[in-house]
N, C-alpha and C positions, 0 to 999 in steps of 0.2 A: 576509446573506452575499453578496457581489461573487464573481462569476467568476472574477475574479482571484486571489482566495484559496484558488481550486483548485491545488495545484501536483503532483497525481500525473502524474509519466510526467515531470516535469522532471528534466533530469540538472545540476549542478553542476558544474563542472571543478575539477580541486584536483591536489595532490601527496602530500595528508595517505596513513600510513598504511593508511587504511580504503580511500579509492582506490587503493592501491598493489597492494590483494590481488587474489588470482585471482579472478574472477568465480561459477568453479566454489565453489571455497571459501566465499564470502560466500550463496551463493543455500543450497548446503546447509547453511550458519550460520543463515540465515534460519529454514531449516525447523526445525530444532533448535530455534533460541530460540523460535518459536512455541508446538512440543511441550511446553519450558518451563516457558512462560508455562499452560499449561492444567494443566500439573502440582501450581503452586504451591497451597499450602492455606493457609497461618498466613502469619502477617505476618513471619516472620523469612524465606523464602522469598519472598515480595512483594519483601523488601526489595533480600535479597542481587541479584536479578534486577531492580529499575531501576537499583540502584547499578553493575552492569557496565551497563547500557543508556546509563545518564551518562554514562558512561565512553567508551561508544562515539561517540553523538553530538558528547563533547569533540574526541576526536580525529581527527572527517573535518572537523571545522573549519567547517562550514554552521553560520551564524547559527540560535541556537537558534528566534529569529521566525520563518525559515520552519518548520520543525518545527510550530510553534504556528498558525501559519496554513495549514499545510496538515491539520490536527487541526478547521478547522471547519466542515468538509462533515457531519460527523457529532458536531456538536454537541448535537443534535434526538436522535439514537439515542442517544448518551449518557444526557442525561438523560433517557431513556424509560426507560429502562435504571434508572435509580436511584433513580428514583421506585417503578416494580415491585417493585424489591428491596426498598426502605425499607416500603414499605404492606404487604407481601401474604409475608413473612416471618414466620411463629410461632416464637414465644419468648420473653424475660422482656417481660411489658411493662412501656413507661418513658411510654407516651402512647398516649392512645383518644379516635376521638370520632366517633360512630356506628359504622358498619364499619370505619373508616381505625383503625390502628394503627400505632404503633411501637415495633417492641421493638431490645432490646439487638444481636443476632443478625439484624435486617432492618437497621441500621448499617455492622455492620462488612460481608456479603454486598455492601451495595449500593456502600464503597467499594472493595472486590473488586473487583467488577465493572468499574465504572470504569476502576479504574487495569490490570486485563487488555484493553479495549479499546485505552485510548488507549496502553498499550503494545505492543498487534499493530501499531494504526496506525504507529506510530514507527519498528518495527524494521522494515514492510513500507517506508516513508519512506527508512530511511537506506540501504537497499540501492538502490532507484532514483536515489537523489540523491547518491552515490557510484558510481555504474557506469551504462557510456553506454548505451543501445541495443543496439550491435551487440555491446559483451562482452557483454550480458543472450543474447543471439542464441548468441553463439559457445560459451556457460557451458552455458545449459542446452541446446544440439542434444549438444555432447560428452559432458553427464551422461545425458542419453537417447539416445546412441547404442548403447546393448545390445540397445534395444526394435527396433533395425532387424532384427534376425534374424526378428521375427517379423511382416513386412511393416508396422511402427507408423512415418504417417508424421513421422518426425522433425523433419528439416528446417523441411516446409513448416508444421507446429504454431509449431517455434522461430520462423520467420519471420511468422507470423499474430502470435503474442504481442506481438512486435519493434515493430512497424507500428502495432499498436492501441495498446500505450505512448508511441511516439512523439508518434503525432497526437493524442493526448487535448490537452496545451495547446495544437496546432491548430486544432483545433476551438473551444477554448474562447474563444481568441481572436477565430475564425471570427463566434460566437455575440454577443459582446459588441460586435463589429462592425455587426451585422445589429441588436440592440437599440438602440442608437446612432442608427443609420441612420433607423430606425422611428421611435420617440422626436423623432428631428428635423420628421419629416411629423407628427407631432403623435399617435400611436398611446399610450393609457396602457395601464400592465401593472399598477398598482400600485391600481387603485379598482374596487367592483366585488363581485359575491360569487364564490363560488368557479367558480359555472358562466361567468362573464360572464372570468374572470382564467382559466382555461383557452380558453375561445374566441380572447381575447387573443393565446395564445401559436401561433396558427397562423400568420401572418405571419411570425413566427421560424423554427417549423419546417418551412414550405416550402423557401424562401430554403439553412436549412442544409443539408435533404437535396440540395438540388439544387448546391449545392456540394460536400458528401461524396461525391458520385457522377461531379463531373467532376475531384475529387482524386486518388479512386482511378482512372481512369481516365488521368489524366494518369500518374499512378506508375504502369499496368502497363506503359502506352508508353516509359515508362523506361526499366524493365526489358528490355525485350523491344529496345530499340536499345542496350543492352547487352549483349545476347548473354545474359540470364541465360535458365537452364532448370534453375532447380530444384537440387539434393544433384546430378544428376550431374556430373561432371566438376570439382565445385566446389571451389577451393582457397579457406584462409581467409590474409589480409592478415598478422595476427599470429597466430602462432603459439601455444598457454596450454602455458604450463608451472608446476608445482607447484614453490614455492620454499618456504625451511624454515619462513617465517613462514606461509604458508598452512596449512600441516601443524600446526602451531603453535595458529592459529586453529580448524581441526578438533578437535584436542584438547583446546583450552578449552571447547568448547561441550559437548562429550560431556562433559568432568569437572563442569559445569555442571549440562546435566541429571540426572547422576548424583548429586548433592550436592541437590539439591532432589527429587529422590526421596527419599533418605535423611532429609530435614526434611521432606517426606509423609510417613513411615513414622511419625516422633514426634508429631505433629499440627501440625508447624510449619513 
């Protein structure tokens, strides 16, 4: 897997529908669909929940490749994942051969499993890759502005989050720079055993931190020659207001999770 195939914290620009919505709307859709997804039990509830997830991903209009390339960070976790489930599940069995087994019920769990990863990853995906930074910023300080009554800093959270999304493909970039570099003076990362391919990786991470340190520091300087200081006095650029399709998308997600409860209750 290439660096490059990282793409969290990238935003997309577009017109589609899915960027259209409120931020607020889409981050509490988020959570919802997750709730969802951890709700679902049987395959008819699996299904009805990717089939709106297609659905979604149709209509922000980002090439389904990146979706699928940004899915292989955690390719390695997947199939750890369905290997557990397939071996180490009792029930009918259909195959043995010493301790390893496999039954009927360690199948269908382990493409359970699967398919409730790679669909967190997806739905956490299409909210980044449809909404910039600063609505992720503007969405959730206004949806935890209630917490301010009880001195919870808002703000400065919403803006920590903001910042550390941002620069993830900074970084990453940062990083494949600095590997490049190294690789040129003749450094290998790729021969070696494990002890010898982590020592390797020091020259990497000096170089990075000592760039993440005059990043951040270059950005407080920023800030600070613009007059920022923090929630007080702070006005925001755009304004979020709830339009009917917001409200709309709110109520899908509740009638959502409602309806896949009710295919829990049946076994399905």
């Amino acid at each position: 897997m290439a660096l490059k195939d990282i793409t969290l914290g990238q935003y997309f620009p577009g017109n589609s529908l899915i960027h259209r919505f409120d931020p607020r709307a889409k981050i509490l859709f988020t959570v919802l669909f997750i709730a969802t997804i951890f709700l679902c039990k049987g395959l008819v509830s699996y299904g009805l929940t990717l089939a709106v997830l297609l659905v979604l991903v149709a209509l922000s209009r980002v090439q389904p490749r990146v979706f699928l390339k940004g899915m292989k960070p955690v390719i390695f976790i997947v199939v750890c994942t369905a290997v557990l489930n397939l071996f180490y599940t009792s029930g009918t069995v259909l195959w043995q051969a010493g301790f390893l087994k496999i039954t009927e019920e360690g199948i269908w769990k382990a493409c359970y499993m699967v398919l409730r990863i790679l669909m967190l990853i997806a739905c956490t995906l299409l909210l980044t890759y449809t909404t910039s930074p600063i609505l992720l910023t503007d969405g959730l300080e206004r949806l935890l502005r209630p917490l301010k009554k009880v001195g919870f800093p808002v703000h400065e959270l919403s803006m920590m989050m903001s910042i550390a999304l941002r620069f993830i493909p900074t970084l990453i970039q940062e990083t494949d720079k600095i590997i490049s570099a190294q690789k040129a003076r003749g450094a290998d990362f790729d021969t070696g055993n494990l002890l010898q391919k982590a020592k390797a990786l020091i020259p990497i991470l000096i170089p990075l931190f000592i760039s993440s340190f005059r990043r951040a520091e270059e950005l407080a300087v920023a800030m600070e020659c613009r007059c920022y200081h923090g929630d007080e006095g702070r006005t925001s650029l755009r304004q979020l207001t709830m339009a009917g399709r917001d409200w709309g998308l709110l109520l899908f997600s509740l009638a959502l999770c409602g309806g896949v409860i009710t295919l829990r209750c049946f076994g399905l």
